[in-house]
C-alpha positions as CSV (number, residue, x, y, z in Angstrom):
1,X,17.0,-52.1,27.3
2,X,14.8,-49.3,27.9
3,X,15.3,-45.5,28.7
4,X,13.7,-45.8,32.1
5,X,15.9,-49.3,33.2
6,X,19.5,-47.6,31.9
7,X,21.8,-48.7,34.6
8,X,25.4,-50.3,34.6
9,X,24.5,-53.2,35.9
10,X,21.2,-53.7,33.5
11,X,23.9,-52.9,30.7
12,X,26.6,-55.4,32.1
13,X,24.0,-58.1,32.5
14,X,23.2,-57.8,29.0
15,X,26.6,-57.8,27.8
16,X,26.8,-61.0,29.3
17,X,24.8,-62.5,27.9
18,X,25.6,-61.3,24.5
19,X,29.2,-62.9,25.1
20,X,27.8,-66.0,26.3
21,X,25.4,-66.8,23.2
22,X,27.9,-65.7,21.0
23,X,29.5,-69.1,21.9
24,X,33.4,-70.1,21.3
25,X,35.3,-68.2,18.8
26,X,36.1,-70.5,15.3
27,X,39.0,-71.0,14.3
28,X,38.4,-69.0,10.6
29,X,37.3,-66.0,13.1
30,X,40.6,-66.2,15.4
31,X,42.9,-66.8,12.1
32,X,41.1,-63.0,10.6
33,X,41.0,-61.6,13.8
34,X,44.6,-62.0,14.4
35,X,45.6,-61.0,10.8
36,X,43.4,-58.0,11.2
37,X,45.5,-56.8,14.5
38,X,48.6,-57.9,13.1
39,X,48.0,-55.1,10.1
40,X,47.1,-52.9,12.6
41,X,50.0,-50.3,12.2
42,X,51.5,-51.0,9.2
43,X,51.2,-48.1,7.3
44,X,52.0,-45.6,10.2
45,X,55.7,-44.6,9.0
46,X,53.2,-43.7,6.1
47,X,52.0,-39.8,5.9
48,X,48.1,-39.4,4.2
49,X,48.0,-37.5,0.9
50,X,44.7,-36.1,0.6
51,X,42.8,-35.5,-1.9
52,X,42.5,-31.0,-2.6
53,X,41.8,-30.9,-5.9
54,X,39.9,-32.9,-9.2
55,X,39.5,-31.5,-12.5
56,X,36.3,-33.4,-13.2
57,X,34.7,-31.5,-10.2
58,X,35.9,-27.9,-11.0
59,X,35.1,-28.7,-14.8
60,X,31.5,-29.5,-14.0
61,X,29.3,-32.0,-15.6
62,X,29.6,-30.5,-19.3
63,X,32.7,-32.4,-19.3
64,X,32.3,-35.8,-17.7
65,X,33.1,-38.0,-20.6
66,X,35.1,-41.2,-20.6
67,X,38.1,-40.0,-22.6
68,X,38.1,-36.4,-21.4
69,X,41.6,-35.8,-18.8
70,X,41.7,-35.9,-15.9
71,X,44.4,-34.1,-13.1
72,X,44.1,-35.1,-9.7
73,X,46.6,-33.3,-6.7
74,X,46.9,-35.3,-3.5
75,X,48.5,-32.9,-0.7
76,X,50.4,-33.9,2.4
77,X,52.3,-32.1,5.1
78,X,55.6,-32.9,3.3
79,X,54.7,-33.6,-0.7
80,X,51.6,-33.4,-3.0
81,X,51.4,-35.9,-6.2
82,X,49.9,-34.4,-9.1
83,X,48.2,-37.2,-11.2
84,X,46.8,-37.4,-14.6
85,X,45.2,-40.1,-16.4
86,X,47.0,-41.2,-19.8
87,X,45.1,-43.9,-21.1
88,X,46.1,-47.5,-19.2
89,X,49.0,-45.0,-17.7
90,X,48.8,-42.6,-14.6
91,X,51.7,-40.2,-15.3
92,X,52.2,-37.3,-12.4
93,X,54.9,-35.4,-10.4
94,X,56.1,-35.3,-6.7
95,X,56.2,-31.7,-5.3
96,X,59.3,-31.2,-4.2
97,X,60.9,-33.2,-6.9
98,X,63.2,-36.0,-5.8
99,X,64.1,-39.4,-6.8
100,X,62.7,-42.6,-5.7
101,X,59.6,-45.3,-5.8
102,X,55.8,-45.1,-6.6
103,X,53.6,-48.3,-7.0
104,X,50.7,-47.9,-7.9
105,X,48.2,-50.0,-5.8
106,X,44.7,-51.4,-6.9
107,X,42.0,-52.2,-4.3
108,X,41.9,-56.0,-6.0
109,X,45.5,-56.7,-5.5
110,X,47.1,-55.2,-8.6
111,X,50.7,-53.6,-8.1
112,X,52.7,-51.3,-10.4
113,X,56.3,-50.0,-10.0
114,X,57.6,-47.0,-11.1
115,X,60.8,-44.7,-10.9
116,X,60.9,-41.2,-9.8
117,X,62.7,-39.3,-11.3
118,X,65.1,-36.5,-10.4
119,X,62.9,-34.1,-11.3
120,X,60.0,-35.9,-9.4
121,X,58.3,-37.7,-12.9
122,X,56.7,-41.1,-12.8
123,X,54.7,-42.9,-15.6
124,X,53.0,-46.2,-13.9
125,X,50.5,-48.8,-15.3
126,X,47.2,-48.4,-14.3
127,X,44.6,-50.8,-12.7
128,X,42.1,-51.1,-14.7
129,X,38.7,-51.3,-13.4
130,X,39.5,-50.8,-10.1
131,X,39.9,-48.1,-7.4
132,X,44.1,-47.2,-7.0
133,X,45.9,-45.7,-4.4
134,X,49.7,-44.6,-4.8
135,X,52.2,-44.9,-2.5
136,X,55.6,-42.7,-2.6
137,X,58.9,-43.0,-1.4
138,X,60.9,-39.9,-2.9
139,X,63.3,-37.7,-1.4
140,X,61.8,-37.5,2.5
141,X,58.3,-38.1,1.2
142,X,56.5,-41.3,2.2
143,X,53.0,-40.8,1.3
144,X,50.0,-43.1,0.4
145,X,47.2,-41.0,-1.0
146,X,43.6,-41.8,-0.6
147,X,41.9,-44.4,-3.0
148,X,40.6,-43.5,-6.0
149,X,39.0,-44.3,-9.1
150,X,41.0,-43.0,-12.5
């Protein structure tokens, strides 16, 4: 569709069509289209942790070596999670401290439990090789934080 024809009807007409040649839906596409909507809000009792601050960008590129350490702080409205890397372990802190759960999840389908503390510690495995994301339930923080990799 050109500038000069841009008109609803030229556009429905061509949606149409689209629709038509896409022929009938298979049922692999229905089966992930329906597990794709049925995810749809499952993390929204979940508040984001963002990501404020790295030590591998504020330490420049002098630094970047493989076993250098690295802190990480994810902040939300309610908590932040400071992270650092400890070897095969992520070991951090809730801000406010409180009791409760972290796991520790890995974009291939690796899961790690840990306790927190009542001084908000936790120590939890992590995956290797893979980008992680944590998710806390301490005190009246329920955060995931964004992915990253350690």
């Amino acid at each position: 569709m050109t500038a000069e024809s841009w008109d609803d009807d030229a556009m429905l007409h061509e949606l149409a069509a689209a629709v038509r040649d896409a022929g009938h839906l298979t049922g692999r596409v229905r089966t992930a289209g329906t597990a794709a909507w049925t995810w749809r809000g499952i993390d929204e009792e979940w508040e984001l942790a963002s990501l404020t601050y790295d030590s591998l960008i504020d330490a420049g590129p002098a630094v970047r070596a493989a076993d250098a350490g690295r802190t990480v702080l994810f902040t939300g409205d309610t908590a932040e999670v400071q992270v650092e890397r400890d070897g095969e372990l992520l070991v951090g802190q809730v801000i406010p401290p409180a009791p409760g759960r972290l796991t520790a999840e890995g974009a291939q389908g690796h899961r790690s439990e840990s306790e927190v503390d009542e001084v908000g510690c936790f120590s939890v495995a992590l995956p290797a090789g893979e980008p992680v994301r944590l998710r806390v339930n301490a005190g009246a923080a329920r955060l995931v934080t964004d992915w990253i990799r350690m």
